[in-house]
C-alpha positions as CSV (number, residue, x, y, z in Angstrom):
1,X,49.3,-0.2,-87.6
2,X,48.9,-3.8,-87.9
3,X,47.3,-6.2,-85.4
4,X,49.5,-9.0,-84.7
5,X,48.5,-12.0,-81.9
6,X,50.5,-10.8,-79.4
7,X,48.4,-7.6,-79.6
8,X,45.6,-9.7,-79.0
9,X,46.8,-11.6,-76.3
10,X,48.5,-8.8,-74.6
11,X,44.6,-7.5,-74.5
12,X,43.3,-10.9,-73.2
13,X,45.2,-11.4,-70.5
14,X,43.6,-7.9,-69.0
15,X,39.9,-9.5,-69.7
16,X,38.3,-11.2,-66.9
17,X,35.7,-14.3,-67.6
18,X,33.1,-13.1,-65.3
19,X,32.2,-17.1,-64.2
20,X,35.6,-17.6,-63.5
21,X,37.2,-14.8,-62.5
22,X,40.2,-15.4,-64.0
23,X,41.7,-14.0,-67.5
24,X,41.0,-16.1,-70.9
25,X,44.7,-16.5,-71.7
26,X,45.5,-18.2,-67.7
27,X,42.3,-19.8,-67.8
28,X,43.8,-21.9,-71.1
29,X,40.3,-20.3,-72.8
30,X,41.9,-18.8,-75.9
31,X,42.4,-21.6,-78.8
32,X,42.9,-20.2,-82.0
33,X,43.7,-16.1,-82.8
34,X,43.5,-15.8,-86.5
35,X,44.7,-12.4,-88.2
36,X,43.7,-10.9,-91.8
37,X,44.5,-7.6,-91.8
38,X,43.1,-5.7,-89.2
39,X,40.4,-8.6,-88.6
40,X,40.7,-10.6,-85.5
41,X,38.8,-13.7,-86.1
42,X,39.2,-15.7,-81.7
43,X,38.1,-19.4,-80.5
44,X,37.3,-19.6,-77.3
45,X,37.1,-23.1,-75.3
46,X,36.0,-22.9,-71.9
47,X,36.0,-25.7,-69.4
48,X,32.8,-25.6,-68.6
49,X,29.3,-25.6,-70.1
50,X,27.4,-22.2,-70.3
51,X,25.4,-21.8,-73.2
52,X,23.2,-19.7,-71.8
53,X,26.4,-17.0,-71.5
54,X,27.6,-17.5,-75.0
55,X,26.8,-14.3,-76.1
56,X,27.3,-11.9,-73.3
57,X,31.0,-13.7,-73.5
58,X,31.1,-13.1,-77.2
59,X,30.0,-9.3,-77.1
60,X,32.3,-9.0,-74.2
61,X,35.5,-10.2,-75.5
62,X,34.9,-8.6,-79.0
63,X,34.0,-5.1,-77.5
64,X,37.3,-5.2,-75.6
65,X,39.2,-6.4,-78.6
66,X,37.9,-3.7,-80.3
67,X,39.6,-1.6,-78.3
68,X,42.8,-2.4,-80.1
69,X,44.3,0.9,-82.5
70,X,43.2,0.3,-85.7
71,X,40.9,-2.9,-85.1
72,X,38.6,-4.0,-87.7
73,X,36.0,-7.2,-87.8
74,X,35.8,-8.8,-84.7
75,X,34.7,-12.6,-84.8
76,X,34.4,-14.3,-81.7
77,X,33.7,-18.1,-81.6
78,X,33.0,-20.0,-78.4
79,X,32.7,-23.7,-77.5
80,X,33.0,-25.8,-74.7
81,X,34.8,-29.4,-73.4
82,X,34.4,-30.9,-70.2
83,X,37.2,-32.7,-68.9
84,X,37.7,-35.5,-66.5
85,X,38.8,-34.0,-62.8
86,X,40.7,-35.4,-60.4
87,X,39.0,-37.5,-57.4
88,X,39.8,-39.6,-54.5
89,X,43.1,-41.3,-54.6
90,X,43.2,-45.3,-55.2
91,X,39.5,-45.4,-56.6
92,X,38.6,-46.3,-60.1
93,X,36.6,-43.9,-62.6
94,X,33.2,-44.8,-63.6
95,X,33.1,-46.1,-67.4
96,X,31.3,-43.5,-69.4
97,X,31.6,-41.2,-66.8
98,X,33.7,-37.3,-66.4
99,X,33.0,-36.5,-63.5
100,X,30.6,-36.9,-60.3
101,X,29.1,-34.5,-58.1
102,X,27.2,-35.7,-55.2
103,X,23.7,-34.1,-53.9
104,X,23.1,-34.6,-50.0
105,X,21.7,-33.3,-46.8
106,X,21.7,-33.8,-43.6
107,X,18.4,-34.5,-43.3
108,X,15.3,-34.9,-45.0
109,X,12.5,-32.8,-46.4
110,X,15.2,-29.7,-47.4
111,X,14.5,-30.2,-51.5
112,X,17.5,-32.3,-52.2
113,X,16.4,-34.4,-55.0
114,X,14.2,-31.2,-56.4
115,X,17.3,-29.5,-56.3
116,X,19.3,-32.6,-57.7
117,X,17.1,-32.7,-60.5
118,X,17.0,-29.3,-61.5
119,X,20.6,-28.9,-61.7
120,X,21.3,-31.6,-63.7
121,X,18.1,-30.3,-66.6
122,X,20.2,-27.3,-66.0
123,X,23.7,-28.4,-67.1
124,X,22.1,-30.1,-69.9
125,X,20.3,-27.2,-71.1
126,X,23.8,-25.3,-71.0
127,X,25.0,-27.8,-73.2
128,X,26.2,-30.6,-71.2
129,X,25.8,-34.5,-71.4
130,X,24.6,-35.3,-68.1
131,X,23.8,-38.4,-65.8
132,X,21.1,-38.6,-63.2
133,X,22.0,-42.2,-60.5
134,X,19.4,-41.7,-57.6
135,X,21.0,-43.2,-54.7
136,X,17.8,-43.3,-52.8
137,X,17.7,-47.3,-52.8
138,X,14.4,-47.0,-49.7
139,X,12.6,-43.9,-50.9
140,X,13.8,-43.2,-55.1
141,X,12.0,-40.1,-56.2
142,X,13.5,-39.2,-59.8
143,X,11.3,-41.6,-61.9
144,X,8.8,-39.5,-60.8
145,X,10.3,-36.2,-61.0
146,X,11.7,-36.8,-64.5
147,X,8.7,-38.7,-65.5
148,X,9.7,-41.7,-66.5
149,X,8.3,-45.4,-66.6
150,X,9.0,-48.6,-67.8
151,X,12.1,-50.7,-67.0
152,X,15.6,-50.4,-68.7
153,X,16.9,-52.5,-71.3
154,X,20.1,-55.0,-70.8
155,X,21.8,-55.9,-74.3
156,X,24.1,-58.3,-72.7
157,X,22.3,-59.5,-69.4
158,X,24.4,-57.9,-67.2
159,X,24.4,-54.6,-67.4
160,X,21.4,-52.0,-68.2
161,X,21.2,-49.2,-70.5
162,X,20.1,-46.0,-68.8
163,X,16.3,-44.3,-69.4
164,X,16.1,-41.0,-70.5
165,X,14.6,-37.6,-70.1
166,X,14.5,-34.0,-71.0
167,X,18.3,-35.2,-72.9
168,X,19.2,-36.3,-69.4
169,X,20.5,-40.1,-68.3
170,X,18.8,-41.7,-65.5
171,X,19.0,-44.9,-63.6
172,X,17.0,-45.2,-60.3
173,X,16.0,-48.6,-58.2
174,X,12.8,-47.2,-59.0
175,X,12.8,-48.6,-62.6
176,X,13.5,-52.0,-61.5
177,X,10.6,-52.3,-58.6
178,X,6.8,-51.6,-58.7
179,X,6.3,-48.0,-57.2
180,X,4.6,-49.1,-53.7
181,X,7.3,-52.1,-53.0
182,X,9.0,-51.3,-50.0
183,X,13.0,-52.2,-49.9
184,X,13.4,-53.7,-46.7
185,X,17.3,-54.5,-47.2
186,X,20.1,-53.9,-44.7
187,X,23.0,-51.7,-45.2
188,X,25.5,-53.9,-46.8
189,X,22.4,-55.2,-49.6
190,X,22.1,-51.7,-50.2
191,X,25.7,-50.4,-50.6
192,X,26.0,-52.9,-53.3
193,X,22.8,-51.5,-55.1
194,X,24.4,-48.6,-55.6
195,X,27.2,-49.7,-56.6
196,X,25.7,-52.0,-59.1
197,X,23.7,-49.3,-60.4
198,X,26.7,-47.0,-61.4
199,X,29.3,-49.2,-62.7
200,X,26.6,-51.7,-64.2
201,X,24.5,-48.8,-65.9
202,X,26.0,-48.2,-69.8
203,X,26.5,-44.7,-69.2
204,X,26.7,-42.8,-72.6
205,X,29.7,-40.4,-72.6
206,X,28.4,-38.1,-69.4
207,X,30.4,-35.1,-68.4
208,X,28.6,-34.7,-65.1
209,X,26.8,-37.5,-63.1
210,X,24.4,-36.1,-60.8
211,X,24.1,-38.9,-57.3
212,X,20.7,-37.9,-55.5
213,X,22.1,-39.3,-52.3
214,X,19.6,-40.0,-49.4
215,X,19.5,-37.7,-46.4
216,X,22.3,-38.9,-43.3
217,X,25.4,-39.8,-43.1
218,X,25.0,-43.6,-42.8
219,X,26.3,-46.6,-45.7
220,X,25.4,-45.0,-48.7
221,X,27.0,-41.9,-48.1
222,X,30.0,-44.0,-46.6
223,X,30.3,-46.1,-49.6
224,X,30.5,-43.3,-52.2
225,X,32.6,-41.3,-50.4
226,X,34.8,-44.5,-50.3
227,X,34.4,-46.7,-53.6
228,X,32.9,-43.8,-55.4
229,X,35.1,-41.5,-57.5
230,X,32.9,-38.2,-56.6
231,X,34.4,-35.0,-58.1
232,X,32.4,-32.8,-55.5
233,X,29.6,-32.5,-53.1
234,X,26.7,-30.0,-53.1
235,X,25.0,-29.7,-49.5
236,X,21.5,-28.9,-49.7
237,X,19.8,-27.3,-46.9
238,X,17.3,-24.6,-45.5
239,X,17.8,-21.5,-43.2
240,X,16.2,-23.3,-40.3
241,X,18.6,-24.0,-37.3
242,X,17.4,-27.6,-37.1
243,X,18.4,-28.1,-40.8
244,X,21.4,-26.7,-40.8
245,X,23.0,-28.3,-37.4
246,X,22.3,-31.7,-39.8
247,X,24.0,-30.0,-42.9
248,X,26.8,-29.1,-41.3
249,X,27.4,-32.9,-40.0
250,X,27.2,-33.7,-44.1
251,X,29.7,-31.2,-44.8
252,X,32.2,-32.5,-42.3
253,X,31.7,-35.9,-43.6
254,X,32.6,-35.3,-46.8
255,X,35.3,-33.1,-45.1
256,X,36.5,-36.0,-43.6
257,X,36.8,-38.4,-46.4
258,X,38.6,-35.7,-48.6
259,X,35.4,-34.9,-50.7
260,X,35.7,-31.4,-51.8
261,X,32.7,-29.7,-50.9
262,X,31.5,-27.2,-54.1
263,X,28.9,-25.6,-52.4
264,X,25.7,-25.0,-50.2
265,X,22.6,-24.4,-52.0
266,X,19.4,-23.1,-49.6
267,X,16.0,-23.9,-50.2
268,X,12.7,-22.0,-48.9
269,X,14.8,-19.4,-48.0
270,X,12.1,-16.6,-48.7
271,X,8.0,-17.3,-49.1
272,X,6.3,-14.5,-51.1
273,X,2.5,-14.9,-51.0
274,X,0.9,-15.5,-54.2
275,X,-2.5,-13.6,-52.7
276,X,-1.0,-10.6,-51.5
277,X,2.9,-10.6,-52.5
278,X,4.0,-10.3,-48.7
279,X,7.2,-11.6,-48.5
280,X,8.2,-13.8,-45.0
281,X,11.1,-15.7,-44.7
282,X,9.3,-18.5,-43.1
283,X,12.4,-21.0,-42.0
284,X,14.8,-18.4,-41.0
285,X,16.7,-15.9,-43.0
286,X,20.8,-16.1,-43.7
287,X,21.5,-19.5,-42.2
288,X,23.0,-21.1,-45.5
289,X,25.3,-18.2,-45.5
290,X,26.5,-17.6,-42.4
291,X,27.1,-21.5,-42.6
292,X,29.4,-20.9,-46.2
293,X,31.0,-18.1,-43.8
294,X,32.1,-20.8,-40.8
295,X,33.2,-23.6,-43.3
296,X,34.7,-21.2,-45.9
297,X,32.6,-22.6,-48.8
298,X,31.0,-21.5,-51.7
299,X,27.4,-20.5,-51.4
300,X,25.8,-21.5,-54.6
301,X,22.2,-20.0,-54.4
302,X,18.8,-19.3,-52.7
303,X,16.0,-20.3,-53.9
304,X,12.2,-19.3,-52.5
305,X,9.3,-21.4,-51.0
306,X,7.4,-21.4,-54.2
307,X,4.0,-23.7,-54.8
308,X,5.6,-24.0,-58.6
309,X,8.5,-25.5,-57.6
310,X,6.8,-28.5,-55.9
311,X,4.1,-28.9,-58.7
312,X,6.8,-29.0,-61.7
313,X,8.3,-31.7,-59.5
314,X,5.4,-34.0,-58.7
315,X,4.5,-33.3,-62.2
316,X,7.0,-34.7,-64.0
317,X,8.3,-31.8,-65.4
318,X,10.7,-30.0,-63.1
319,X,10.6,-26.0,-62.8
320,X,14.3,-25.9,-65.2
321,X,11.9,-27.5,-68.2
322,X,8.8,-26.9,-66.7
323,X,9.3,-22.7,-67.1
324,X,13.4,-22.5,-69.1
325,X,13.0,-18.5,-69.1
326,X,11.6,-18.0,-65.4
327,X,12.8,-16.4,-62.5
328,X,13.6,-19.6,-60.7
329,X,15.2,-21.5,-63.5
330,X,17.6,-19.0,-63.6
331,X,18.9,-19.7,-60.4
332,X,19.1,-23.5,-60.7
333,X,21.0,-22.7,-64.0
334,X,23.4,-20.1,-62.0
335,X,24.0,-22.8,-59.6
336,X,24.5,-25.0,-62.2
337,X,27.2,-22.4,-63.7
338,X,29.3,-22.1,-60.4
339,X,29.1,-26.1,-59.9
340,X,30.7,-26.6,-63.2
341,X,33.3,-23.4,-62.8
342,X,34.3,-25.5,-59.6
343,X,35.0,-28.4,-61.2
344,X,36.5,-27.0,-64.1
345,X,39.2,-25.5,-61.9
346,X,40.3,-28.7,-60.2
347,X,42.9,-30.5,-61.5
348,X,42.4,-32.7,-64.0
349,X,42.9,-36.6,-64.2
350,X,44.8,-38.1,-66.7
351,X,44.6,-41.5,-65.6
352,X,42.6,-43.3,-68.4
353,X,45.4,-41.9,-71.1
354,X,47.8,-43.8,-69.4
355,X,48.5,-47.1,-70.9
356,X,48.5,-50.0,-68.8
357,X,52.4,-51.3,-68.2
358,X,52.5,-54.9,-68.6
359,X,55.6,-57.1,-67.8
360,X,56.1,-60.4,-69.7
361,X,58.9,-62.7,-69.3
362,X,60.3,-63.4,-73.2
């Protein structure tokens, strides 16, 4: 008995992608199905960058396939395209730019740019262009983190060309100022530093632009929940009450100004004692959780109170580089994963393949 592609697509619709829950023919996955014989030769596209799953999706879909009467050679090919996702309505898209997702807290000291970082080294390494803008104009920490120095380049004079690291685009107000110059600028000098710095920086062809906001809810966030066209917002926090009354303010902010939120991430949830392996939850146990649970969020991850963590950081060479195979780079890249499954199922803009409609009088 022959194979023919409705076969196959009869048997897809009943497979699940386990990152997206949904089946590969609904999810718009499947591509190509070509038939020789009994051979079954698939391309898969998905929506979102996970290099890192390749495999287990290739073994899955072909074992299932293979589960077809009479199916021969299974070949299973699998790529990936981001596309550009819908955003706040009346603001403009960012030249160069998919998408945005938005890194904040409610306060400081939770790991938000560590965790800012380490996603975006973890989309890239699932195969994504990525952008890092650090929105900290008073306290920029990702030259540092990413290891850069120098200054960028401007071809033209008036805009810059981004520095890079690790395959990862950067621009910072660090690069522009010596590291021990305070900015002592009021809100409005600084809204329009930020805004300079993305729409001014030559961003090369990014699917995902990672903003390491500052902790609050003052200007900045104001401005690019405003003027910004942000595709999501990850809240960073810890378990500690204190923490999380401030995180939940950020969520609500971004709430109000019609932000999607994509998920909570928690930091130092658990310390495990490098001496003696006791593990203590040290800042409270559950609290990003039972926080997803109240808002009806996603919860992205936990991640530990690790010495490691801190010293990739500080070193220049965060813990998603620093240690690819470890424990705790798998978790940034998970997170990673389920941020760009989120934005991969929102609906997509298709506002720069419109052409502009000019009238003329002839």
């Amino acid at each position: 008995m022959a194979i023919s592609e409705a076969d196959v697509s009869a048997s897809l619709r009943a497979l699940n992608d386990p990152n997206t829950g949904r089946d590969f023919v609904s999810g718009k996955s499947v591509r190509k199905v070509q038939i020789d014989g009994n051979n079954v030769a698939i391309d898969l596209m998905l929506a979102y960058p996970a290099r890192s799953q390749h495999e287990v999706l290739r073994k899955l879909v072909a074992q299932h396939l293979a589960a077809l009467p009479g199916a021969g050679k299974i070949t299973v090919n699998i790529s990936h395209k981001v596309a550009s996702h819908a955003v706040q309505r009346g603001v403009k898209l960012v030249p160069g730019v998919k998408n945005i997702i938005a890194v904040a807290s409610g306060k400081g000291g939770v790991g938000k740019s560590t965790t800012a970082v380490n996603l975006a080294l973890a989309l890239a390494a699932e195969g994504a262009q990525v952008g890092v803008l650090d929105a900290d104009i008073y306290g920029p920490s990702q030259p540092t983190m990413l290891g850069i120095a120098g200054r960028p380049e401007s071809k033209d004079g008036k805009t810059l060309e981004p520095l890079e690291a690790y395959g990862v685009q950067a621009m910072s107000i660090g690069f522009l100022i010596d590291a021990d110059t305070p900015m002592v600028w009021r809100g409005p000098m600084v809204t329009q530093a930020l805004e300079q710095l993305l729409r001014d920086t030559n961003w090369r062809d990014v699917d995902y632009l990672i903003v390491d906001l500052p902790p609050g809810t003052g200007d900045i966030q104001l401005t690019l929940a405003q003027k910004v066209p942000v595709t999501g917002a990850v809240i960073v926090t810890t378990p500690q009450d204190i923490a999380l009354i401030d995180a939940r303010k950020g969520l609500k902010m971004f709430e109000k100004v019609s932000v999607p939120i994509v998920g909570v991430v928690e930091n130092m949830a658990i310390h495990i004692c490098s001496k003696c392996g006791h593990a203590e939850h040290i800042f409270g146990e559950g609290g990003g959780e039972r926080m997803c649970r109240d808002y009806n969020v996603p919860f992205l991850g936990s991640l530990p109170l690790d010495i490691r963590i801190r010293e990739n950081a500080d070193s220049g060479r965060p813990t998603v580089v620093a240690d690819p195979d470890g424990a705790i780079a798998q978790i940034y890249k998970e997170i990673a994963r389920k941020t760009a499954v989120f934005v991969a199922q929102k609906a997509e803009d298709f506002s720069a393949k419109f052409p502009s409609i000019v009238i003329q009088n002839t």
